[in-house]
Each structure stands twice: as C-alpha cells, then as structure tokens.
N, C-alpha and C positions, 0 to 999 in steps of 0.2 A: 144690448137688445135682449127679448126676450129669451129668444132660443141659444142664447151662446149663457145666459143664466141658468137654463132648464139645463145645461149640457154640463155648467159646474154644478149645478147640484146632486147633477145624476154622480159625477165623478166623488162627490164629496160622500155620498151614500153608501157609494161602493169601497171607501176606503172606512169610513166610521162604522158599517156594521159589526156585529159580532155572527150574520149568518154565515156559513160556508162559500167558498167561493162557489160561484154560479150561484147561490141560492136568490130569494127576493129582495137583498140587500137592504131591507129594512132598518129603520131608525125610527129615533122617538119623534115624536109630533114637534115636541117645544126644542128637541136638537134642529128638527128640520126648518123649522118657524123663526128662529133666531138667524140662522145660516142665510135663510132668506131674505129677512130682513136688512139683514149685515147686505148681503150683493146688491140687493136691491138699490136701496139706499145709494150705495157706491157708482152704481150703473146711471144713475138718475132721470133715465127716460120712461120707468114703469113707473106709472102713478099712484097716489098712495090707495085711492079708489081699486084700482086693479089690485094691487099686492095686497088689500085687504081680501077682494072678492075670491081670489086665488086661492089665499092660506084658509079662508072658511070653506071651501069647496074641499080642500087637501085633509081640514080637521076631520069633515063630517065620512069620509071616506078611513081615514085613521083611524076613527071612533068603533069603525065594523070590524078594525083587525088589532084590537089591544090599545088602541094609542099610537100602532106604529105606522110609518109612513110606509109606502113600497112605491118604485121605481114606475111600478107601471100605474101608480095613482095619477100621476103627471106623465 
C-alpha cells in the first residue's frame, strides 16, 4: 500500500543520507526516484499514473532545495 511505501522510503532516507542524525535526511532526487520506482513496482497496487504524478510533484519540490529530496516533501 501506499503508506507502508511512504514509510520505507522514509526509512531508506534516513539511512542513505549524509545529513546529521536528526537533521532533514535528505537525498538526491534520482536516489529517491529509482528507490521508488524499484517499491513501487514491487508493491503493484500503485499505478503507474500515480507513481508518475507522485515523483513529478516530489521533483518540483526537490528542485527548490538543490535536487535534494527531504522527508517532509512527502
């Protein structure tokens, strides 16, 4: 399901940063875009319509802070 995705991505964030712990655990857009893709995929009940609309909403938000993803974008 959706929210048990969001909940490994969140986990996968916060081990792939290079920020401090506690910091925004940030990652790159195309580390986050692949990861998702990969679950996604795997999960098979998010549609490809959604997992597109998703990752464009996630880029355009990535875009205002370097490229990078943050935790609280999703």
């Amino acid at each position: 399901t959706l929210q048990s995705l969001l909940s490994s991505m969140k986990q996968a964030c916060e081990i792939l940063t290079r920020d401090p712990e506690g910091g925004a655990a940030r990652i790159p857009f195309e580390t986050f875009s692949f990861l998702y893709l990969y679950l996604a995929s795997i999960d098979g009940e998010i549609s490809e319509t959604e997992t597109n609309a998703f990752l464009h909403e996630i880029k355009e938000k990535a875009d205002k802070h370097s490229g990078m993803v943050l935790i609280r974008h999703f």
